[in-house]
C-alpha positions as CSV (number, residue, x, y, z in Angstrom):
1,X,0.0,0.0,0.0
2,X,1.4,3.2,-0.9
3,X,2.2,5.7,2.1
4,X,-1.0,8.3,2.1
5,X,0.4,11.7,0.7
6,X,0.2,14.8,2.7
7,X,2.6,17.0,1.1
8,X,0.6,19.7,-1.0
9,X,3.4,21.4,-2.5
10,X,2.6,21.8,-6.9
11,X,5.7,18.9,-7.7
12,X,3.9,16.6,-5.8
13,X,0.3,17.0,-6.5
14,X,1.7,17.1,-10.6
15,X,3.5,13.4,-10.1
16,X,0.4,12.1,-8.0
17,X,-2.1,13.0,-10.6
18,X,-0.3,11.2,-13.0
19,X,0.6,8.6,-11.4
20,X,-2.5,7.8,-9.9
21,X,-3.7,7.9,-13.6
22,X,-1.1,5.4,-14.9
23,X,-2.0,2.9,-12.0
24,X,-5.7,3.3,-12.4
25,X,-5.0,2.6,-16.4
26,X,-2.5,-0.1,-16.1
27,X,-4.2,-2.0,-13.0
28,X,-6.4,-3.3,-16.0
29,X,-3.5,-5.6,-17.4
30,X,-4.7,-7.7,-13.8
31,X,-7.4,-8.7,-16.4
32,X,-7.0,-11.5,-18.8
33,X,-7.9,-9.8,-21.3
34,X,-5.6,-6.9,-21.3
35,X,-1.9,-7.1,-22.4
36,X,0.4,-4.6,-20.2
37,X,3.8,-3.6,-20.9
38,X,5.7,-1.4,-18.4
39,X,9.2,-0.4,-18.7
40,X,10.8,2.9,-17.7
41,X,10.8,4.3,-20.9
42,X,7.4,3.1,-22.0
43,X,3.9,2.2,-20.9
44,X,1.1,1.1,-22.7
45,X,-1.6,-1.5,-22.6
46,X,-3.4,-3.8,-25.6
47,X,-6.6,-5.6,-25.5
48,X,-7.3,-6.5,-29.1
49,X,-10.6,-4.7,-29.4
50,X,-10.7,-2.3,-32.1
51,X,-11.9,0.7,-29.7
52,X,-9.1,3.8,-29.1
53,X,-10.3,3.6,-25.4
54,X,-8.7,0.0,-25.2
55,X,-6.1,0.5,-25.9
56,X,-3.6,2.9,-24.6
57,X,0.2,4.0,-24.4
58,X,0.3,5.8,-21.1
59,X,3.3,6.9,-20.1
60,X,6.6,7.5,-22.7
61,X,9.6,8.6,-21.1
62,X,12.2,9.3,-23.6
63,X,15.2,10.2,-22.4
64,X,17.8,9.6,-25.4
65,X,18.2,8.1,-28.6
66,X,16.3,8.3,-31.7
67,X,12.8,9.6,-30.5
68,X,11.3,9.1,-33.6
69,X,12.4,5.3,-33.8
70,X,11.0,4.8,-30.5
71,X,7.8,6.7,-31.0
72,X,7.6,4.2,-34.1
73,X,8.3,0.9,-31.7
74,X,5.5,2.3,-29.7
75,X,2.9,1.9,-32.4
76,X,4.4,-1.1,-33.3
77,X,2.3,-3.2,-31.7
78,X,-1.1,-1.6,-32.4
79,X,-0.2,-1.2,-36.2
80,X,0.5,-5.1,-36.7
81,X,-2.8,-5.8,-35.2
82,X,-4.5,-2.9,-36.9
83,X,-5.6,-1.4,-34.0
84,X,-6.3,2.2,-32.8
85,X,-4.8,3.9,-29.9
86,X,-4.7,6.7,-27.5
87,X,-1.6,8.2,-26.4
88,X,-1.4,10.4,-23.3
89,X,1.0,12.9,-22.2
90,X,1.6,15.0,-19.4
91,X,4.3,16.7,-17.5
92,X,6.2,13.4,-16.6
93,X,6.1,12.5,-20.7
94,X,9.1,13.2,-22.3
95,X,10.8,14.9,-24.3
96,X,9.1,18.0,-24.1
97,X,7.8,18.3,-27.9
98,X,6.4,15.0,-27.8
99,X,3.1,16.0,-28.8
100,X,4.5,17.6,-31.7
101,X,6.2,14.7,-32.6
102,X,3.2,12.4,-32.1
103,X,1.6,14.5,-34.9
104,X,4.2,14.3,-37.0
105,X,4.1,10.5,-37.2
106,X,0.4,10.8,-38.0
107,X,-1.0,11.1,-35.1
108,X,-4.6,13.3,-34.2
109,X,-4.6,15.8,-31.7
110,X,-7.9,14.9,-29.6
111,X,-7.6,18.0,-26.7
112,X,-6.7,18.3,-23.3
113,X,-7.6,17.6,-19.7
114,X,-7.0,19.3,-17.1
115,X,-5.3,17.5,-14.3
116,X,-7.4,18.2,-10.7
117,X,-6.3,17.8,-7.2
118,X,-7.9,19.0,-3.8
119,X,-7.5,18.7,-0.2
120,X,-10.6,16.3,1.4
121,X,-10.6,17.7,4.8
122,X,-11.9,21.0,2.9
123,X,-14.7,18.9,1.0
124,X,-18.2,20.0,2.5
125,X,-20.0,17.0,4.0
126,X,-22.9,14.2,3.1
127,X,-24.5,16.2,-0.1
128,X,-27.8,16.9,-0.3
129,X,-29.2,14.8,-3.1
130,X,-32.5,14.0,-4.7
131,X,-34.6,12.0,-2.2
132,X,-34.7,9.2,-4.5
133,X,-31.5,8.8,-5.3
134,X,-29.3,6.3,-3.8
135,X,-25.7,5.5,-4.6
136,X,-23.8,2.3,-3.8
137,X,-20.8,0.2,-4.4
138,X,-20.7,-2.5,-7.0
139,X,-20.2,-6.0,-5.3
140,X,-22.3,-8.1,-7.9
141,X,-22.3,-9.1,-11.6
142,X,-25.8,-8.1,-11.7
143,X,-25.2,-4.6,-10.2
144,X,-21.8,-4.2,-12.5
145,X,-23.7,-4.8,-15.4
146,X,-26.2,-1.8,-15.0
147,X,-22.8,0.3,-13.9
148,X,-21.1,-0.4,-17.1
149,X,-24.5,0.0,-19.4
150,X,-25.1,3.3,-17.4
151,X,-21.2,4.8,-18.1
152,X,-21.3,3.9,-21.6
153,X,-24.5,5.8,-22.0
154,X,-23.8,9.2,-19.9
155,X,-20.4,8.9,-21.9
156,X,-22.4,8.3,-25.2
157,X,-19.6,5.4,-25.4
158,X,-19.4,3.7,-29.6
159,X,-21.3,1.0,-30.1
160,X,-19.5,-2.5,-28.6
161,X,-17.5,0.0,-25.9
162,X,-20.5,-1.7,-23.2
163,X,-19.4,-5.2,-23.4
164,X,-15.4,-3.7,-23.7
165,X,-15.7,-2.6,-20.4
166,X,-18.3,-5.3,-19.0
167,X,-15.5,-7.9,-20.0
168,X,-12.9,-6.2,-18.8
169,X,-14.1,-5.0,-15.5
170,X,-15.7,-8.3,-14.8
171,X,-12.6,-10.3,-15.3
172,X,-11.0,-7.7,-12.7
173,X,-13.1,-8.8,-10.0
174,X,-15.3,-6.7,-7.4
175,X,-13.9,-6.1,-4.1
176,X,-15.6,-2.9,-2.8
177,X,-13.3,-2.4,-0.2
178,X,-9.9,-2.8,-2.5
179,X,-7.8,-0.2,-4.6
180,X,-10.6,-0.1,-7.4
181,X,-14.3,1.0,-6.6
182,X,-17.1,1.2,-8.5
183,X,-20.3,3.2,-7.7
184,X,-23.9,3.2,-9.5
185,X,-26.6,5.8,-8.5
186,X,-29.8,4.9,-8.9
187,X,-32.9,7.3,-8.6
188,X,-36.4,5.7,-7.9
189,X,-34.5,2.4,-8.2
190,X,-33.6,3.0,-11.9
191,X,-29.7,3.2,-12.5
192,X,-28.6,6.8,-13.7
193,X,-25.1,7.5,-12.9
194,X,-21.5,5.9,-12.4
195,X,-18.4,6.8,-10.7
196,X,-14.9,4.9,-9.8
197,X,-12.7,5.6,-6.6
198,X,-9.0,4.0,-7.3
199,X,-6.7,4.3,-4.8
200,X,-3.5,4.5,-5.7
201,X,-0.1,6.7,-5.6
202,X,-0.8,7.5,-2.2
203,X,-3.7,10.0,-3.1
204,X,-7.9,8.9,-4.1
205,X,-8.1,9.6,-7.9
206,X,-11.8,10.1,-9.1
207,X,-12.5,8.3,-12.4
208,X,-15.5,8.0,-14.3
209,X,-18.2,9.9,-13.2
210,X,-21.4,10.1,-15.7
211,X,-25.0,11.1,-15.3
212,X,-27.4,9.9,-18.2
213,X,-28.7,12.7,-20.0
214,X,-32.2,12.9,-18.9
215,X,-30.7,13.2,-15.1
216,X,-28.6,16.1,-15.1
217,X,-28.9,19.0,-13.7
218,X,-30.3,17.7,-10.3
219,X,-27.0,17.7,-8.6
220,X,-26.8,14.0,-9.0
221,X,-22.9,14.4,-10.7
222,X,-22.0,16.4,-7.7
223,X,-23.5,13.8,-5.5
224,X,-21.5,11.3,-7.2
225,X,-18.4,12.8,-6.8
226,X,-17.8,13.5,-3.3
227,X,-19.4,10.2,-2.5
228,X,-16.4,8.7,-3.5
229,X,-14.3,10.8,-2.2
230,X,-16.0,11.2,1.6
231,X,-15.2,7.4,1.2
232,X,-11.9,7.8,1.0
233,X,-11.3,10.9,3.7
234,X,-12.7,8.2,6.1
235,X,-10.1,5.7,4.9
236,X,-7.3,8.1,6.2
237,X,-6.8,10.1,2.3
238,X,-5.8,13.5,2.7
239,X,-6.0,14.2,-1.6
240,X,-8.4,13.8,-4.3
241,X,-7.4,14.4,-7.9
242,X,-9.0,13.8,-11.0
243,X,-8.7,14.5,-14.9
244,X,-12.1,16.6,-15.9
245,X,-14.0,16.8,-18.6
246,X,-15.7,20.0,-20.2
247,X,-18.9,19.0,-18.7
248,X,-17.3,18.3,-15.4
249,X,-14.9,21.0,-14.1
250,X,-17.3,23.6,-13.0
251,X,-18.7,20.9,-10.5
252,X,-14.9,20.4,-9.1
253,X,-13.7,23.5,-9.3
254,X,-16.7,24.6,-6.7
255,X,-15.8,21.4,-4.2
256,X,-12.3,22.7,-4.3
257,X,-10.1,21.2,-7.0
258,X,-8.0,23.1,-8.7
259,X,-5.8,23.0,-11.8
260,X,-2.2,21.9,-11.6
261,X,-1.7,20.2,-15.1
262,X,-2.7,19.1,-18.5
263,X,-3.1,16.2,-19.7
264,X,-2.7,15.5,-23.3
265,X,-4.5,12.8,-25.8
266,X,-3.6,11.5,-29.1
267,X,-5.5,9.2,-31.2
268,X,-3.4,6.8,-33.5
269,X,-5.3,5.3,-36.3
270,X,-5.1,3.4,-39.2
271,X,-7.9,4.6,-41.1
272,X,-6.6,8.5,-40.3
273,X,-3.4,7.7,-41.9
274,X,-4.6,5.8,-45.3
C-alpha cells in the first residue's frame, strides 16, 4: 500500500495526478484480457478490441536516442494488429515536444484535460441529493452490469465499448473495499449515474463519473463525486485528484479542486493515416 500523501506542495500534486492515472490505467492488465507492458521508458496497454479507449500507451519517457524510432516501436504493436490507440502525455512524458512529434508520425490531436487535485478535509459533508436517489458500491455481476450500461451511455460510449468494459471490469473482479471502486446511483431504483474511486499513488483519484442525459442538472454528478471521495477521507486520504472533462470541471472546481496540469491525448489510427 502506498504511504497516504500529505505533502501539498505543486511537484507533488503534478507526479500524483499522473501517477494515480497510470496505475488506475495499467491496474487493467490484472485482467486477462488486457496485455500490459511497463518499462521505464514506456507504458502502454493492448486488448485486441478495435476501440481507441482500449487500448492505450500511457506513459513515454524518452530520455535519449532516436525519438522518432522509439515513437515508431510504440505503435508497433497496435499497427500489426490494426488497431487504434490513445496516447497520453503530461508533464512526466518526455521529451518536451512530444506531442509535436506524435503529430508528425500521423497522429490526431484529440484536446486536453485538465489535471485536478484537492485537499478532502476542505470537502463540504454528506451532499444533499435528490430523495430518490441512492448510490452504492458495485459488489455483484448483476449490479456491474447496470454500472457499465449506465457509463457507456452518460459517456455516449461507440457501439461495442458496453461489453469492452463489462469484460474487462468483470474479469478484474469486485472487491468494494480494495484499490478499485465502483459506484452506480440509482434514482427511484432505476440506474442513472456511475463513478470509480482508485486508490492508488498514495492519493484517491476520481475516475469515471457520468449522469445519463435525462438526469442532469439535479446535482446527482456532484452527488456522485464527493461520495467517493468522503469514502476515502474516512479511509485516512488527505488528496483527491482527478482529470475533468468539459462538462465536469465547473462541479470540481466549486468542491475545491484546482488546476495543476494538463493532460494531453492523441489518437493513432489506421484509417486516419490511409
Amino acid at each position: 500500500m502506498d504511504a497516504l500523501l500529505h505533502d501539498f506542495s505543486i511537484p507533488v500534486l503534478v507526479q500524483a495526478i499522473q501517477y494515480n492515472h497510470l496505475r488506475f490505467m495499467a491496474d487493467q492488465g490484472r485482467s486477462p484480457q488486457v496485455t500490459l507492458h511497463d518499462d521505464p521508458e514506456l507504458s502502454w496497454f493492448i486488448t485486441g478490441l478495435p476501440y481507441p479507449r482500449c487500448n492505450r500507451i500511457l506513459c513515454a519517457r524518452f530520455e535519449a536516442g532516436d525519438i522518432d524510432a522509439k515513437i515508431e516501436a510504440a505503435l508497433a504493436p497496435y499497427k500489426a494488429r490494426g488497431l487504434p490507440a490513445l496516447w497520453h502525455t503530461g508533464p512526466a512524458t518526455h521529451p518536451p515536444d512530444l506531442g509535436k512529434r506524435l503529430v508528425a508520425h500521423g497522429l490526431t490531436h484529440r484536446g486536453e484535460e485538465p489535471g485536478m487535485a484537492a485537499d478532502l478535509s476542505r470537502l463540504p459533508g454528506r451532499p444533499s441529493m435528490p430523495p430518490s436517489l441512492t448510490i452504492a458500491p458495485v459488489s455483484d455481476a448483476a449490479t456491474l452490469r447496470a454500472w457499465c450500461h449506465t457509463f457507456a451511455r452518460a459517456f455516449g460510449a461507440s457501439p461495442g465499448i458496453e461489453e469492452v468494459i463489462w469484460t474487462v471490469e468483470a474479469s478484474l473482479g469486485l472487491a468494494p473495499d480494495g484499490q478499485r471502486r465502483l459506484y452506480l446511483g440509482r434514482l427511484a431504483g432505476e440506474p442513472v449515474a456511475s463513478a470509480a474511486l482508485f486508490l492508488g499513488a498514495g492519493v484517491a483519484g476520481l475516475y469515471c463519473v457520468g449522469t445519463l442525459p435525462s438526469a442532469r442538472q439535479r446535482g446527482i454528478g456532484r452527488a456522485m463525486t464527493l461520495h467517493p471521495l468522503l469514502e476515502a477521507r474516512a479511509l485516512g486520504y488527505k488528496v483527491g485528484t482527478l482529470h475533468a472533462s468539459s462538462m465536469g470541471v465547473g462541479i470540481y472546481r466549486r468542491l475545491g479542486f484546482e488546476t495543476y496540469c494538463w493532460m494531453g491525448r492523441y489518437l493513432y489510427s489506421q484509417v486516419q493515416r490511409t
